[in-house]
BAKEBA-596973 format. One line per 8 residues: number of its first residue (from 1); for each residue x, y, z of N, C-alpha, C. Coordinates in nm, 3 decimals. Layout:
NUM) X Y Z X Y Z X Y Z | ...
***
This chain:
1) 1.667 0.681 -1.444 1.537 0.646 -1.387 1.534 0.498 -1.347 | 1.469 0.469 -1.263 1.443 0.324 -1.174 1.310 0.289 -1.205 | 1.290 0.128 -1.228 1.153 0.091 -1.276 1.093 0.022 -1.180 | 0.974 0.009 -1.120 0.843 -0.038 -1.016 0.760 -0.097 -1.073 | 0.666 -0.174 -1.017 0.552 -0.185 -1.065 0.469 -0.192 -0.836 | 0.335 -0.175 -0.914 0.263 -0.178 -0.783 0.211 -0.342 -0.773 | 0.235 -0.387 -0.634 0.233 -0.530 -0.602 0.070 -0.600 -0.632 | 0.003 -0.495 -0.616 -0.132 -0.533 -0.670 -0.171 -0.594 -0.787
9) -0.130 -0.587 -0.859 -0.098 -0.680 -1.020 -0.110 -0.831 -0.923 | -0.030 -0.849 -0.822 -0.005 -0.988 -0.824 -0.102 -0.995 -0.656 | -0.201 -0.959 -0.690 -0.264 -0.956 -0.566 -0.370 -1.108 -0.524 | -0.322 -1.176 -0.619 -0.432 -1.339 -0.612 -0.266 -1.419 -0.566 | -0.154 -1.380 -0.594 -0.043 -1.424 -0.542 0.047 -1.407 -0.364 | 0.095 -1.464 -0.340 0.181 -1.414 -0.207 0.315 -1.295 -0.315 | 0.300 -1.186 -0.141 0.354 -1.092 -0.240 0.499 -1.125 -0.295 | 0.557 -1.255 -0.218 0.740 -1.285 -0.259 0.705 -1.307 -0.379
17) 0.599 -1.332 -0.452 0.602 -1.368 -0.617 0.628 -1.242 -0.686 | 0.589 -1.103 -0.610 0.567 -0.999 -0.719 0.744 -0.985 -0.743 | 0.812 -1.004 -0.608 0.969 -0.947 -0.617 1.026 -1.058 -0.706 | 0.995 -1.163 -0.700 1.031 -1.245 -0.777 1.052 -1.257 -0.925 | 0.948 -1.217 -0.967 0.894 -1.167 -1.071 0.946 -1.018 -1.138 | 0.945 -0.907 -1.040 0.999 -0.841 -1.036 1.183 -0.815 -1.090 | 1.226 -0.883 -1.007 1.362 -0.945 -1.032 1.443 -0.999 -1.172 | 1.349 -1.100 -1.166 1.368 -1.163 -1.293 1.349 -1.098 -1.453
25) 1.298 -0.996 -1.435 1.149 -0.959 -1.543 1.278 -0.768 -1.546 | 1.380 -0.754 -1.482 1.468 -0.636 -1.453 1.449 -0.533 -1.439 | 1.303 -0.560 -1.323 1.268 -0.400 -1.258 1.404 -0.398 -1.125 | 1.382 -0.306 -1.109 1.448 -0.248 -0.975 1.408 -0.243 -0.866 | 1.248 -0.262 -0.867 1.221 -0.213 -0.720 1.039 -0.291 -0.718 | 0.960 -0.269 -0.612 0.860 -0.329 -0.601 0.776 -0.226 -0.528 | 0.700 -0.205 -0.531 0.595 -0.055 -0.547 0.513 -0.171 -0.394 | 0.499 -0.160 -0.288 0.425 -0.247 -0.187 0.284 -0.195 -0.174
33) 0.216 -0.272 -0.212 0.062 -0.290 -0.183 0.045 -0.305 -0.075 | -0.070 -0.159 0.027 -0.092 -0.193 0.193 -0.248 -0.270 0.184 | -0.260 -0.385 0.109 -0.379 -0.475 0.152 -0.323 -0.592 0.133 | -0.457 -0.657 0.171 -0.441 -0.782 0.217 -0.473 -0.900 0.079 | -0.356 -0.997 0.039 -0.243 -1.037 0.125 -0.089 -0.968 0.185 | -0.138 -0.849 0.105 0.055 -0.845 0.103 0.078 -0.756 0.201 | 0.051 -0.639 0.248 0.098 -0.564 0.339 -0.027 -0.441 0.367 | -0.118 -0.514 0.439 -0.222 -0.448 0.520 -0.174 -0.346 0.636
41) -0.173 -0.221 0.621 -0.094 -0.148 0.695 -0.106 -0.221 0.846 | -0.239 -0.241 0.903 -0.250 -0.284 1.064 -0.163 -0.446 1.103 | -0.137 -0.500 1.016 -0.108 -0.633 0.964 0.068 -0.629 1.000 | 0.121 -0.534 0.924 0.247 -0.523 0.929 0.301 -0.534 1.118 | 0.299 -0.606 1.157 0.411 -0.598 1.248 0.571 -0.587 1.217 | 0.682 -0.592 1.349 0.734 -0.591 1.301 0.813 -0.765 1.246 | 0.759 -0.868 1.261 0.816 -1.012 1.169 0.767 -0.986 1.076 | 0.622 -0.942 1.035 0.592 -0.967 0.879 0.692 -0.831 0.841
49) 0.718 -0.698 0.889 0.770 -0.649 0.788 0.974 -0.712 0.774 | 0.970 -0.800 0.885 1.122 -0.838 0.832 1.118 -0.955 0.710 | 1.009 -0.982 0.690 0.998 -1.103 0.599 0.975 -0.993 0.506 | 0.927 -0.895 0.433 0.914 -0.820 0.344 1.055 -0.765 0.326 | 1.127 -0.742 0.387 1.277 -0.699 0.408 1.366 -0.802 0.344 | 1.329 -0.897 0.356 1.399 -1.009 0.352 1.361 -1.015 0.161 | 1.207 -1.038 0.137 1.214 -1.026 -0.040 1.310 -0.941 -0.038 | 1.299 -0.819 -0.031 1.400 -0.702 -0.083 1.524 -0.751 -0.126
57) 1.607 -0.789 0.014 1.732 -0.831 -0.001 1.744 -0.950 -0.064 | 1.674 -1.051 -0.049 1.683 -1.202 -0.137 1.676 -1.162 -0.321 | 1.603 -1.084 -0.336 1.596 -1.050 -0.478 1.673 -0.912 -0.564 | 1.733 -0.847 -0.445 1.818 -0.745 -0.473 1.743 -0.631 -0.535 | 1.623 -0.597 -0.466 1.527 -0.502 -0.497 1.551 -0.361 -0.395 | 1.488 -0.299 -0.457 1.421 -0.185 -0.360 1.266 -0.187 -0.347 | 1.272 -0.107 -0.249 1.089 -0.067 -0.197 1.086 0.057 -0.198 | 1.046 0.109 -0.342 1.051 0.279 -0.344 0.900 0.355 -0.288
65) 0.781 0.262 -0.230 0.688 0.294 -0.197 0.591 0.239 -0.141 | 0.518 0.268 -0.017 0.467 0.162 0.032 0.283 0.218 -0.051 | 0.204 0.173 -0.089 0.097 0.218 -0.130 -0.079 0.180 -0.077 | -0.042 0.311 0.060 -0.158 0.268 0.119 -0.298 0.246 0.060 | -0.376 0.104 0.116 -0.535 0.107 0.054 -0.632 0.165 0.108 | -0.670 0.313 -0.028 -0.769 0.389 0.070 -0.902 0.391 -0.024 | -0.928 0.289 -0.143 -1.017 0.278 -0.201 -1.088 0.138 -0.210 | -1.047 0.076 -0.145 -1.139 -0.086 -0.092 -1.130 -0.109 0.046
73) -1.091 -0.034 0.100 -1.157 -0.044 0.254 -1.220 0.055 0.318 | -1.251 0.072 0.408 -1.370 0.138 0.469 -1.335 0.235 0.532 | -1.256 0.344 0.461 -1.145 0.424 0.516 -1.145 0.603 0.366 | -1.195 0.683 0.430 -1.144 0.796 0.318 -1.118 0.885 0.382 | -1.013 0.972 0.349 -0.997 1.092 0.361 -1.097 1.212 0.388 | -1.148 1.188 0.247 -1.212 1.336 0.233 -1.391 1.319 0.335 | -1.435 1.206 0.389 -1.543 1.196 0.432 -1.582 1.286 0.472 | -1.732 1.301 0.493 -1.791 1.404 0.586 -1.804 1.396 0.742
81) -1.789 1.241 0.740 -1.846 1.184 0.890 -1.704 1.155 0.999 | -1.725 1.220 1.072 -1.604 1.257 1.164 -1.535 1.105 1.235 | -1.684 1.053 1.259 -1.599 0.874 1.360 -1.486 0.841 1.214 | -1.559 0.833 1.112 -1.480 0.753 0.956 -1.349 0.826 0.960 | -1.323 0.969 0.988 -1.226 1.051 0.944 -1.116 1.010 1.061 | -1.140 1.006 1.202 -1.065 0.968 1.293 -0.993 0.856 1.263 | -1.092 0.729 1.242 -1.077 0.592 1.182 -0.945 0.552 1.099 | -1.001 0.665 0.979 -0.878 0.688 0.866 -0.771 0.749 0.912
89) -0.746 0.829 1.023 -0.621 0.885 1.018 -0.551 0.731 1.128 | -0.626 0.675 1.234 -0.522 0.598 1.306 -0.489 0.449 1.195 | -0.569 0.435 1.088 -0.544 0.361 1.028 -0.414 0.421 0.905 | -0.420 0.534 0.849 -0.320 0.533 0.797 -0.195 0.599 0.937 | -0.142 0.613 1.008 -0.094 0.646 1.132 -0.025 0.520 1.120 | -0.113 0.419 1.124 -0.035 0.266 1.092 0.017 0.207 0.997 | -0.017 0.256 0.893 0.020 0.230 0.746 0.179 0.313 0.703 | 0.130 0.420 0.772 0.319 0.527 0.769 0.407 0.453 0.885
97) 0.341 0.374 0.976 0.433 0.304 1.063 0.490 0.194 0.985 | 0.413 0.105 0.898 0.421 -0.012 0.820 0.558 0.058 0.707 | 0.529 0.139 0.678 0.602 0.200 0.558 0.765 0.223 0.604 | 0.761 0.274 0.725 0.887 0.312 0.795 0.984 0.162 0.821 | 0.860 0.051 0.873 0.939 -0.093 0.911 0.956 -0.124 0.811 | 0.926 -0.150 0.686 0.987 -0.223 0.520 1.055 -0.141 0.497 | 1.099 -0.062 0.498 1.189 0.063 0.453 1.174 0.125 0.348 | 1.059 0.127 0.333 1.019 0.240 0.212 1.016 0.412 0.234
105) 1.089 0.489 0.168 1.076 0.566 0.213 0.982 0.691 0.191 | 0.867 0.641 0.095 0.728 0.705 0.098 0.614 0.625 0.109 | 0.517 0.713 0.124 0.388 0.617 0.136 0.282 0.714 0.051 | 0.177 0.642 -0.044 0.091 0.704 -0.132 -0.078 0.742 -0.096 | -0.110 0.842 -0.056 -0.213 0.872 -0.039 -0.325 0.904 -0.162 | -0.429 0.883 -0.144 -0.516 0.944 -0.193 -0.649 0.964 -0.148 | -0.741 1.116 -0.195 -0.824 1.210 -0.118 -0.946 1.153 -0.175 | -1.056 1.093 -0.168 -1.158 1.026 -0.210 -1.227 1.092 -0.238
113) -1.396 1.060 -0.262 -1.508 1.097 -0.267 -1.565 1.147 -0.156 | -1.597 1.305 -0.140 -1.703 1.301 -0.013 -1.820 1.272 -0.013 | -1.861 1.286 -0.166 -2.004 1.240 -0.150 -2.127 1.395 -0.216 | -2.174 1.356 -0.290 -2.297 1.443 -0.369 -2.349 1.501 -0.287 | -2.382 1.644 -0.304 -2.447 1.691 -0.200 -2.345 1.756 -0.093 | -2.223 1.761 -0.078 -2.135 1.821 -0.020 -2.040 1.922 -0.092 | -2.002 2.069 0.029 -1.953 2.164 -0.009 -1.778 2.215 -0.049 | -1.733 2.234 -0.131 -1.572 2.187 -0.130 -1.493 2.272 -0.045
121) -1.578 2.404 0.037 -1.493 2.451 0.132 -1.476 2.358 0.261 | -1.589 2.258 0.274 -1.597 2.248 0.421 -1.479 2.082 0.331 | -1.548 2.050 0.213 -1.503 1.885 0.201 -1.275 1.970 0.205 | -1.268 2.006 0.187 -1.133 2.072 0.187 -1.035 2.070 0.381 | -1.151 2.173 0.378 -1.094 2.171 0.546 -1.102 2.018 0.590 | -1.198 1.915 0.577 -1.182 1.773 0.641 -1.041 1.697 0.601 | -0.972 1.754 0.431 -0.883 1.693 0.403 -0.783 1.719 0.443 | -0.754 1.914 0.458 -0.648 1.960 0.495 -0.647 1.901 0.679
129) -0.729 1.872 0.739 -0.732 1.871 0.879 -0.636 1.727 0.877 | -0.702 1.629 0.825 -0.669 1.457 0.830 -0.566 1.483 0.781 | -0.466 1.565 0.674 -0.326 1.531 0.628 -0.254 1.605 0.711 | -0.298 1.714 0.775 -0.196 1.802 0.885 -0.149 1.687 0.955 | -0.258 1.633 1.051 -0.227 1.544 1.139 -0.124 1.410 1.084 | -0.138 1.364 0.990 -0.062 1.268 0.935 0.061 1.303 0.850 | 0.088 1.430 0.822 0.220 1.506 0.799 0.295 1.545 0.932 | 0.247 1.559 1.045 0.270 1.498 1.190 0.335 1.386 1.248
137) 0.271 1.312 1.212 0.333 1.181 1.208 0.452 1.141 1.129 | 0.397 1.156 1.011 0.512 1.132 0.887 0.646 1.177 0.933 | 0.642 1.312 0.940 0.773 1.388 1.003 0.832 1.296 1.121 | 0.776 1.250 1.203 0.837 1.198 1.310 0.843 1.023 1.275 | 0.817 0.996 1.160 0.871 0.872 1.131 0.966 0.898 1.009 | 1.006 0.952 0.889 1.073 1.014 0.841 1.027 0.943 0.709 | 0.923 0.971 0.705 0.833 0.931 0.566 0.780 1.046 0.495 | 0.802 1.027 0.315 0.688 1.150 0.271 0.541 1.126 0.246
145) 0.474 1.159 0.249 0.325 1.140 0.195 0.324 1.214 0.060 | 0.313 1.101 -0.042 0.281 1.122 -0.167 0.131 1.100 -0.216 | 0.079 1.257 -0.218 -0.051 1.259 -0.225 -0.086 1.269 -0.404 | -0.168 1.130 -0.440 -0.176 1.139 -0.562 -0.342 1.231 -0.549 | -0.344 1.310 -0.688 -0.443 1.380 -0.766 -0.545 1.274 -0.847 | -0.636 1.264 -0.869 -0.726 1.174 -0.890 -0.843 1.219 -1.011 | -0.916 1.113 -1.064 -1.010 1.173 -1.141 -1.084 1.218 -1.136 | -1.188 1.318 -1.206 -1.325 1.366 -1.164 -1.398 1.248 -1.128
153) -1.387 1.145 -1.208 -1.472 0.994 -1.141 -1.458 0.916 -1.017 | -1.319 0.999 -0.949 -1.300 0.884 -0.857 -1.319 1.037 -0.719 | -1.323 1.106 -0.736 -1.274 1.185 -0.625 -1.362 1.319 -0.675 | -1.401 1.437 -0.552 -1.452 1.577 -0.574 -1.389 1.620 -0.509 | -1.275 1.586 -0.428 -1.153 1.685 -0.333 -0.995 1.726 -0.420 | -0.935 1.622 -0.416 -0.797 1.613 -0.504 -0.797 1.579 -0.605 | -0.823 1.665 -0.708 -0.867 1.636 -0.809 -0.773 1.741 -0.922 | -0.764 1.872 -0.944 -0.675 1.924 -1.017 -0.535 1.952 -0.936
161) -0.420 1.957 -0.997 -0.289 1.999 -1.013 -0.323 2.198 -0.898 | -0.428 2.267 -0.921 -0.434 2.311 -0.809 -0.505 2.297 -0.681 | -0.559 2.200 -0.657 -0.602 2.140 -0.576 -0.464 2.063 -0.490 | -0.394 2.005 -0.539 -0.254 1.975 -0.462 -0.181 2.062 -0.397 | -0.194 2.202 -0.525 -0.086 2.288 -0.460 -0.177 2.406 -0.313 | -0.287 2.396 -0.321 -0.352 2.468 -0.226 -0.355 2.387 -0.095 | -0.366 2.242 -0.114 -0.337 2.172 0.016 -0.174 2.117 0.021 | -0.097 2.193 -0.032 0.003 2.175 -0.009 0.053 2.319 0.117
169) 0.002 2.469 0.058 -0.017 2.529 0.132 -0.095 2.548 0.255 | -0.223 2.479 0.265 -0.237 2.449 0.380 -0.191 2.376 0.533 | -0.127 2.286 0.468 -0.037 2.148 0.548 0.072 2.237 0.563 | 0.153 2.269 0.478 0.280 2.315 0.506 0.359 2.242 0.565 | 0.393 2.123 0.526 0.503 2.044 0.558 0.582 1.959 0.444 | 0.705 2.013 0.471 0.819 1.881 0.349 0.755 1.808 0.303 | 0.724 1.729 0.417 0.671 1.565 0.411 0.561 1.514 0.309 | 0.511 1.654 0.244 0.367 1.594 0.207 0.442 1.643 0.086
177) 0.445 1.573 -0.025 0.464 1.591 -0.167 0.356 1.534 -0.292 | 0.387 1.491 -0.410 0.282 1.466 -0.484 0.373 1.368 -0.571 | 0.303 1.331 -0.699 0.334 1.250 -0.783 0.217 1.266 -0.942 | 0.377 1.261 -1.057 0.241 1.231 -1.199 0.192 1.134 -1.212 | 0.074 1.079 -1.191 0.024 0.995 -1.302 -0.036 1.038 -1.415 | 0.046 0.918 -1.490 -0.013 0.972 -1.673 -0.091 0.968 -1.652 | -0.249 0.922 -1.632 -0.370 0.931 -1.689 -0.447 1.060 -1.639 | -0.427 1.109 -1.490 -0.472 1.212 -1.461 -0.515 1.336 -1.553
185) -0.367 1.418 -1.598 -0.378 1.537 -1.689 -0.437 1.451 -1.784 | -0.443 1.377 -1.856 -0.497 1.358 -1.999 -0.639 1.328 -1.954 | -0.700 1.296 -1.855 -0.829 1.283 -1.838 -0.919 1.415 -1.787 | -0.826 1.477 -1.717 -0.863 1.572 -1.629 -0.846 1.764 -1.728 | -0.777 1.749 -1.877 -0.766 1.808 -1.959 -0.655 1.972 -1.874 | -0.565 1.886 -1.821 -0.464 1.946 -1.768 -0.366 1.894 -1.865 | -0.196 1.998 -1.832 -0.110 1.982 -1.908 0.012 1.877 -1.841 | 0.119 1.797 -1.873 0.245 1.748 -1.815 0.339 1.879 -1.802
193) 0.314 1.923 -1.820 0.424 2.060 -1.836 0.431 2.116 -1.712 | 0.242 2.125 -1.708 0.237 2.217 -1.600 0.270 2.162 -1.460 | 0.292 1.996 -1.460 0.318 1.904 -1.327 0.441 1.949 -1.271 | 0.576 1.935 -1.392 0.691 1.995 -1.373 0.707 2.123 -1.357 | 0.631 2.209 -1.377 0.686 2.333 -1.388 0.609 2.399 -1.212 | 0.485 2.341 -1.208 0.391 2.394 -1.082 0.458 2.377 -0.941 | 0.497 2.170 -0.979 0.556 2.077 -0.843 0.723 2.087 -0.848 | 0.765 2.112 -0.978 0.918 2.094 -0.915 0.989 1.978 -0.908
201) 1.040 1.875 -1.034 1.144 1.815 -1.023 1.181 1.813 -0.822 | 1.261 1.749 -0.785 1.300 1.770 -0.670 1.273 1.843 -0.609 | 1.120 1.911 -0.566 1.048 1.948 -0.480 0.964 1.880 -0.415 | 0.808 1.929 -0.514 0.678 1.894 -0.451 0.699 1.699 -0.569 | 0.742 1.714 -0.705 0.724 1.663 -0.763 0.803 1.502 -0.775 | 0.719 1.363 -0.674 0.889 1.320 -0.623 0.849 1.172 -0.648 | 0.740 1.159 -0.764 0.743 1.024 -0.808 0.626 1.026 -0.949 | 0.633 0.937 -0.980 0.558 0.900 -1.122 0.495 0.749 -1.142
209) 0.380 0.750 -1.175 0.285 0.647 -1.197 0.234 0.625 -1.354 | 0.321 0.568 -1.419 0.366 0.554 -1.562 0.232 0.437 -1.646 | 0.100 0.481 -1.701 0.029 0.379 -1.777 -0.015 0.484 -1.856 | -0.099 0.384 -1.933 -0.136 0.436 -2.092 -0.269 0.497 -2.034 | -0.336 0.571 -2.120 -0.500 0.679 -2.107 -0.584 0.620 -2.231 | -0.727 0.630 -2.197 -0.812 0.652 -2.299 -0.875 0.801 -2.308 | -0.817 0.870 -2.249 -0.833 0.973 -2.234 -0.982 1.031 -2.216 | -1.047 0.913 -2.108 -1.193 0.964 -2.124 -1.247 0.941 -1.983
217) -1.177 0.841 -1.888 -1.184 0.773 -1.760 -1.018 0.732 -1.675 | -1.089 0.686 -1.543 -0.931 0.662 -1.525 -0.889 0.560 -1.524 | -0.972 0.464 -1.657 -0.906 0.359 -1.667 -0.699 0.340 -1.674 | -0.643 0.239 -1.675 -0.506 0.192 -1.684 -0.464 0.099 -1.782 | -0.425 0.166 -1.848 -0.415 0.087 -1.974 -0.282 0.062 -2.002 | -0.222 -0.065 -2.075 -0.091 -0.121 -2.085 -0.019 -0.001 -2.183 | 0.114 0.017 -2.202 0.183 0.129 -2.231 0.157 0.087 -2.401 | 0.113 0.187 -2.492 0.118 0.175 -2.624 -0.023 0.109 -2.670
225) -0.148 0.132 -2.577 -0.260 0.043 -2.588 -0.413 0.179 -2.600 | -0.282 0.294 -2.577 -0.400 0.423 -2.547 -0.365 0.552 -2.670 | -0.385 0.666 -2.604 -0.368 0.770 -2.705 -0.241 0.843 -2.645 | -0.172 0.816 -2.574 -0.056 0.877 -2.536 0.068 0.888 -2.577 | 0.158 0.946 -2.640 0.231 0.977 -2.728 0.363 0.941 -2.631 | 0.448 0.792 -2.591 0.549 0.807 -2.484 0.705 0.863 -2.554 | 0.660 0.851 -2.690 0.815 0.905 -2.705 0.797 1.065 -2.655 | 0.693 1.135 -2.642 0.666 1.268 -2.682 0.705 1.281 -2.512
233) 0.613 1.211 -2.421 0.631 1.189 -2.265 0.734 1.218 -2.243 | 0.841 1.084 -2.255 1.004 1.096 -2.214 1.071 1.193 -2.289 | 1.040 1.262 -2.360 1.095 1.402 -2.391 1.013 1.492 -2.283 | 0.941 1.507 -2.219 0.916 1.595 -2.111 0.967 1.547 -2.012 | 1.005 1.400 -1.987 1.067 1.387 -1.880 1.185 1.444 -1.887 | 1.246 1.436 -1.960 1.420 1.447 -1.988 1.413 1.575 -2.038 | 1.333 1.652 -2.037 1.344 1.820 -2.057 1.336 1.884 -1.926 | 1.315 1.792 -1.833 1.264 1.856 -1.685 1.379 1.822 -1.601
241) 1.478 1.741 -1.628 1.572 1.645 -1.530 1.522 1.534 -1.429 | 1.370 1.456 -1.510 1.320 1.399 -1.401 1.439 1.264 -1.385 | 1.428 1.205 -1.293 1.548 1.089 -1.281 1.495 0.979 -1.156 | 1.393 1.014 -1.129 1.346 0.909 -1.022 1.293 0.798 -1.072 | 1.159 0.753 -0.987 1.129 0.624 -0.992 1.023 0.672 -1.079 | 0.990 0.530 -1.200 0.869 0.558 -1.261 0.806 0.381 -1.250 | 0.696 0.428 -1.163 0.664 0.267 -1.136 0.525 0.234 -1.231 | 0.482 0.121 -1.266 0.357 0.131 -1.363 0.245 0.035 -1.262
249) 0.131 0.126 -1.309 0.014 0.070 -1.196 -0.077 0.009 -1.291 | -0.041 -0.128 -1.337 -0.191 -0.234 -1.408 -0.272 -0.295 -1.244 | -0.383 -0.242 -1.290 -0.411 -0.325 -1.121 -0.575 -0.464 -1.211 | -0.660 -0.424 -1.166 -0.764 -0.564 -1.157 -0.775 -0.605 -1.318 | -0.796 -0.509 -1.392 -0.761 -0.620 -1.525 -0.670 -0.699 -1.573 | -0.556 -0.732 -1.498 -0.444 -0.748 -1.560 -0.407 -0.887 -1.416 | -0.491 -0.879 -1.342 -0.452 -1.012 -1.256 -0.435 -1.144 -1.278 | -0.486 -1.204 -1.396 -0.492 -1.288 -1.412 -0.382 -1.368 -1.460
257) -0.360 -1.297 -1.535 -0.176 -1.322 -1.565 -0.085 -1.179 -1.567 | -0.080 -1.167 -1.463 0.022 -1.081 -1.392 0.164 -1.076 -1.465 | 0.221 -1.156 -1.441 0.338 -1.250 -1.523 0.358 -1.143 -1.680 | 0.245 -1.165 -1.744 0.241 -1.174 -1.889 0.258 -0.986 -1.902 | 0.195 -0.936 -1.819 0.145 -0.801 -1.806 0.270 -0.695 -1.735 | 0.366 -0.754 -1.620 0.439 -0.686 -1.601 0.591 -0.717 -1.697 | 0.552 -0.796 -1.735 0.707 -0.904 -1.840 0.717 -0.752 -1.952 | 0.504 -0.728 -1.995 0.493 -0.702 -2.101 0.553 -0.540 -2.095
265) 0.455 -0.487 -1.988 0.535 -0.294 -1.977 0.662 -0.314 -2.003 | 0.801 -0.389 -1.872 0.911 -0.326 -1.898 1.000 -0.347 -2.018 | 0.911 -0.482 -2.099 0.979 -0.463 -2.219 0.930 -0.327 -2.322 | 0.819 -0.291 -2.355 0.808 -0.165 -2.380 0.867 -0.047 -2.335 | 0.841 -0.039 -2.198 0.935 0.087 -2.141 1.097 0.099 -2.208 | 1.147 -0.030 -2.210 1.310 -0.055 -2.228 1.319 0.012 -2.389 | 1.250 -0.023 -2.470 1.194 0.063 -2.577 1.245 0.223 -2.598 | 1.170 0.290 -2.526 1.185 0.460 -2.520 1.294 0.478 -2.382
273) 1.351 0.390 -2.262 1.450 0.388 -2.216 1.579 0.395 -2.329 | 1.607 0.327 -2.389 1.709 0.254 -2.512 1.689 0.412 -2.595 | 1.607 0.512 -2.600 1.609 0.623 -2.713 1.657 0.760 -2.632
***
C-alpha cells in the first residue's frame, strides 16, 4: 500500500509545501486539492499544471488523485436547478482536464445535497444525467471518476454503498468507480465488508480515504482519536488483497499546524503498516 494525504491540510500554505512536507514526513504521494490556492480546476492551465509536475518530480512523489472542490464552491451535482447543473458539469469538464495535465490518474467526486423538499427519483436522474456526461469526458481524457459516498449530513443522493452501485448501473462506464472512506460505513451503520465484497478490490473499489470516526457525524478525526478498531481495519484490508493507495483526509481542523498533523497520521499508520 502507498500513503497520501489530501493537500487541503496545507491549504493557508502554497501547495509546494504540502509535497515538501509530504516528502520529508515519507508519504509517497500528494492527494491534489482542486481549490484555490493550489489547483482550482479552471486555474490549472497548462504552466501552472507543469509547475505542479515539477513538485512531483522535485520531491519524488506521486499524484494519485486530483480532488475536485464540490463543497465550497457554488457548484453541486445533485441540484435541482438546471443553469447550476450545466455550470457543474463544464466546471468539473475542467477539473478532469486539470487532472489529466498533473498526471493524476483519478479525480474525486462527490453527489451533494439537493435540498429538503425534493424527490430521490427525480434528485437521482439529475445525478445519473451530470455523471453520464462527465464519464464522457473522463473516457476521452483517460481519467476515472472516483465517486465518494457521503453522509446522511452532508448529502440525500450518494449516500449508501447502494446508492453507488445503482448509479454505477446507470452510467455504465469503467471510468466511474468509487472509494472507502472510513467514516462513512461507521456513520452511515453500513458494514467494511460489504465495500469489498459489493465494489471489488480491483473493480468498482479503487481507492481509500483512511481517518478516525466518532461514529455519530462525518466529522475526521486523527487515526487512534475515535472508536475505530485499525488493527481490526487492516485485517480487512489484507483479507481482501487491498494494495492501493490509502490517503488520509484531516482537512479545516487540523490547518493550523498542518506539519504537526500529517508528521502525526503517518507515524501512526507506520504502526499497523510494521504489523
Amino acid at each position: 500500500m502507498k500513503l497520501s494525504f489530501l493537500s487541503m491540510l496545507y491549504m493557508r500554505w502554497p501547495l509546494e509545501k504540502a509535497f515538501e512536507a509530504a516528502a520529508r514526513q515519507g508519504y509517497d504521494g500528494v492527494e491534489v486539492w482542486g481549490g484555490r490556492p493550489h489547483a482550482y480546476g479552471p486555474d490549472v492551465d497548462e504552466k501552472r499544471a507543469e509547475e505542479i509536475r515539477g513538485y512531483a518530480k522535485k520531491y519524488g512523489l506521486e499524484i494519485p488523485l486530483f480532488c475536485a472542490e464540490l463543497l465550497s464552491y457554488p457548484y453541486n451535482i445533485a441540484t435541482t436547478d438546471k443553469k447550476e447543473r450545466k455550470d457543474t458539469i463544464d466546471y468539473l469538464k475542467k477539473s478532469i482536464d486539470a487532472a489529466a495535465r498533473i498526471g493524476a490518474p483519478r479525480i474525486q467526486m462527490a453527489c451533494g445535497h439537493a435540498g429538503y423538499g425534493t424527490g430521490r427519483k427525480e434528485n437521482f436522474q439529475n445525478v445519473a444525467g451530470v455523471m453520464s456526461e462527465l464519464a464522457e469526458h473522463a473516457e476521452k481524457r483517460d481519467i476515472d471518476i472516483i465517486v465518494e459516498a457521503l453522509t446522511v449530513q452532508e448529502s440525500n443522493t450518494i449516500v449508501f454503498l447502494d446508492d453507488l452501485l445503482e448509479l454505477f448501473e446507470a452510467v455504465g462506464s469503467p471510468r466511474v468507480k468509487s472509494m472507502l472512506d472510513t467514516v462513512m460505513p461507521m456513520t452511515n451503520w453500513e458494514t467494511y465488508t460489504d465495500y469489498f465484497e459489493k465494489l471489488g478490490v480491483g473493480n468498482k473499489l479503487d481507492y481509500i480515504h483512511l481517518e478516525d470516526s466518532n461514529g455519530i457525524n462525518q466529522y475526521h478525526q486523527p487515526v487512534g482519536t475515535g472508536i475505530l478498531d485499525f488493527d481490526e481495519l487492516f485485517a480487512i484490508f489484507q483479507k481482501y488483497g487491498y494494495d492501493g493507495w490509502i490517503s488520509l483526509e484531516l482537512i479545516s481542523s487540523y490547518i493550523r499546524e498542518p506539519e504537526m498533523a500529517s508528521g502525526r497520521e503517518i507515524r501512526m499508520l507506520k504502526k499497523y503498516f510494521d504489523k
